[in-house]
N, C-alpha and C positions, 0 to 999 in steps of 0.2 A: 765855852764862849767867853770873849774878855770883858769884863765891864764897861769898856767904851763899846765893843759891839751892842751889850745889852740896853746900855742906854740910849744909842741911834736908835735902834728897833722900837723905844719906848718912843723917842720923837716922834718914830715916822707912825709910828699908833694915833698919835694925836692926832697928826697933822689927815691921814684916811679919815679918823672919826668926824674933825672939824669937815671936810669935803663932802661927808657923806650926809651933816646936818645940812650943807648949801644943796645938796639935791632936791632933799626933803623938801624945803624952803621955796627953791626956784621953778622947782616941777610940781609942785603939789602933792608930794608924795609922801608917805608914810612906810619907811623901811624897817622890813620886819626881820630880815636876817642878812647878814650882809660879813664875808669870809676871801680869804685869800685864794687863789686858785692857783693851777700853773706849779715851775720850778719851784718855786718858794714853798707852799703847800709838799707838792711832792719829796721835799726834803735834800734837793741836788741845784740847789741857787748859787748861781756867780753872783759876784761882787756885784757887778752892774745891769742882774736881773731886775725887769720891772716888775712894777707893782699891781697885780694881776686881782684888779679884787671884781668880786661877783657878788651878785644883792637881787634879794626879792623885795617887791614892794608891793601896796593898794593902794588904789585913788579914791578919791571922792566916792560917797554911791550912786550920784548922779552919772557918773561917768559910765558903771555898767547899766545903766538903765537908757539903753540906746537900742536900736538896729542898724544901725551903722558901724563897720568895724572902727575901730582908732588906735592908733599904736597903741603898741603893750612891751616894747623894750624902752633901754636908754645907753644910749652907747656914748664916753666920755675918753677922749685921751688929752691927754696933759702931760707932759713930760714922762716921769715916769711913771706916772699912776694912770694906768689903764682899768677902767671900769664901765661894769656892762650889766644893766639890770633887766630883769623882766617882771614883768605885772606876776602876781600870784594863778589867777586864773591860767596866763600862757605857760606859767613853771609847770603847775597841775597836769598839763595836758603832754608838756615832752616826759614827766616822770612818767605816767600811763605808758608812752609809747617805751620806756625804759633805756630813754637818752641820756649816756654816759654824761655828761658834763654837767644835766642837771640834777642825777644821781650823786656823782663826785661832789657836787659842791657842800652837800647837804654835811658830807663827813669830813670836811677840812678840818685839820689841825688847829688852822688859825682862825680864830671866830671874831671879826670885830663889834658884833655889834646882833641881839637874839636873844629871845625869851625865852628860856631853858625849857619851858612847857611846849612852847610852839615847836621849837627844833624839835625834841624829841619824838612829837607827834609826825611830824614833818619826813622824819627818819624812821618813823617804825612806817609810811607808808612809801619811802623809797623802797626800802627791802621787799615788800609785797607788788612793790613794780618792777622789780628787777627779773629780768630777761633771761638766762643764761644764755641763749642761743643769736638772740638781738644782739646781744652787749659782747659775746663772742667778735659777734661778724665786725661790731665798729674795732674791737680793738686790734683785729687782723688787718682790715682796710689802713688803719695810722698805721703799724705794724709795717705792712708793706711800702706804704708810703715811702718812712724811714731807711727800710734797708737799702733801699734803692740808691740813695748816698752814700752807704758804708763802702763800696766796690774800691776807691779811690785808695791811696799809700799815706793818702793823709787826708782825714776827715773831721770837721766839728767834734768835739765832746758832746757838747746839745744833741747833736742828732743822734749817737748813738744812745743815750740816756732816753732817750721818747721813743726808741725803737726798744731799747730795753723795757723800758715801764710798760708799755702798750703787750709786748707779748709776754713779758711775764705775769702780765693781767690775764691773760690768753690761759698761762696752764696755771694759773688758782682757779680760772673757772670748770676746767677739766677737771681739776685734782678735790675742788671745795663745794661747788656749785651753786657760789653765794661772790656777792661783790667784791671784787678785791680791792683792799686795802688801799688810800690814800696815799699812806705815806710808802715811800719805794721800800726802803730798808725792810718794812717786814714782810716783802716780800723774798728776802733774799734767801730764807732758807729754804728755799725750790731747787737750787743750786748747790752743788757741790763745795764742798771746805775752800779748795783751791780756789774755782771759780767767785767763789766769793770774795776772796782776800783781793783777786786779779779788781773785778766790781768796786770795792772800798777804793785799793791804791787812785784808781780810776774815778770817782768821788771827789777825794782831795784835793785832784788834783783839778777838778773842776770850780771846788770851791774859792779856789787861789786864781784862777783863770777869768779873763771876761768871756760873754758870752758867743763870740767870734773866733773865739779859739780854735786853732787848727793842731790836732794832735795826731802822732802816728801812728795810723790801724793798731789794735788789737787784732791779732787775726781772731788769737781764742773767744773773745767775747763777741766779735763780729761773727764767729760762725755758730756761736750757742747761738744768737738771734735767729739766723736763719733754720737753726735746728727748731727751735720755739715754733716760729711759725709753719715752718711744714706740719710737726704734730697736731698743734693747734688748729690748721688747716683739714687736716685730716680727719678731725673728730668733731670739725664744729658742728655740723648739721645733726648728730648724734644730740645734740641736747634738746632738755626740756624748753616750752615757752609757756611762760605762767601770763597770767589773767590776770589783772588789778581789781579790787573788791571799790566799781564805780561808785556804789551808796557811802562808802564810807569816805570816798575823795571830794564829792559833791557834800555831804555834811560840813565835815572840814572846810570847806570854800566860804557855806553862808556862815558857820560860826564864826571864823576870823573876819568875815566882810561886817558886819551885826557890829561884834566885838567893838571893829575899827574906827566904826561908824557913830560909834554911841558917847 
């Protein structure tokens, strides 16, 4: 990376973190972890990819002391800084159900902003909510979604790169039986030498690309996709579903509410 890159990236650091203190501020909130998602995160960002950031928060304690529901997200777009929070309580309950995007968020790369005790806590109780069979099915569902673009002579980069990630999430869970990885590249050794090299060229040149880009089929990496998800398709109902250990979710919850609160 070149020093002018590193140092944009250092800017636009600021500039999340100052935004992410105006949330606090304007919402009443208190964010407890807050990280990149998306292209970026995944490690196959255009130039003019947005800035995809995800955050957990707590309110007031008065605020769960109610019978009445009241929102538990916060949804923020700004130019390019697209951002989306959820209450602690709401994140707890899609980890339980072992909902890809609030598992993924937990292990981004990019962290802006996290109490190294809390994440980690946070992340040893992703993994014991993780699905293999649940988190199977969603990444077959995107998966499919995607290939269904690929048919054309000239296709987005984007869409095959989410078609790639998504099933090759597919057979780490076949092959691992454990969350796959964040970042795309280490997933790549699921793939053959060849087809790897074909994947990188196809990288770069995304990198250099916006995100509109129209490039001409891969046939070979457009047909490993579909090869992905037949297998993947094949084997899903084959896996385990694990059970999340609720006493220790529900502990977690009142210690950081207590915590927050005091």
């Amino acid at each position: 990376m070149l020093l002018g890159e590193i140092e944009g990236d250092r800017i636009k650091e600021m500039e999340i973190n100052k935004k992410l203190k105006e949330i606090e501020k304007r919402r009443e909130v208190k964010i407890l972890f807050a990280c990149e998602s998306g292209s970026r995160a995944w490690g196959f960002a255009s130039p003019d990819s947005d800035y995809d950031v995800r955050f957990i928060y707590t309110k007031p304690l008065d605020w769960y002391l109610s019978v009445t529901e009241k929102k538990d997200s916060i949804d923020i777009m700004n130019g390019d800084f697209d951002a989306v929070g959820w209450e602690l309580k709401k994140h707890l309950k899609l980890m339980m159900k072992s909902n890809i995007p609030a598992l993924e968020h937990l292990f981004s790369p990019i962290v802006y902003k996290g109490n190294d005790n809390i994440i980690n806590e946070m992340r040893a109780i992703g993994i014991d909510c993780f699905s293999p069979i649940k988190s199977m099915f969603h990444y077959l569902s995107m998966s499919k979604k995607y290939e269904e673009k690929l048919h054309k002579d000239d296709i987005k980069l984007k869409d095959l790169f989410y078609a790639l990630r998504t099933s090759l999430a597919g057979k780490w869970i076949l092959e691992n039986n454990s969350l796959p990885p964040v970042i795309f590249e280490k997933m790549l050794h699921l793939v053959d030498e060849d087809m790897e090299k074909e994947i990188r060229n196809l990288m770069k040149i995304k990198s250099e690309k916006g995100e509109s880009y129209i490039h001409t089929k891969n046939t070979k990496v457009v047909n490993l996709v579909s090869e992905l998800i037949f297998e993947n398709n094949k084997y899903a109902k084959t896996l385990p579903s694990e059970k999340p250990n609720t006493e220790r979710i529900n502990n977690f919850l009142y210690k950081i509410l207590i915590n927050e609160n005091n």
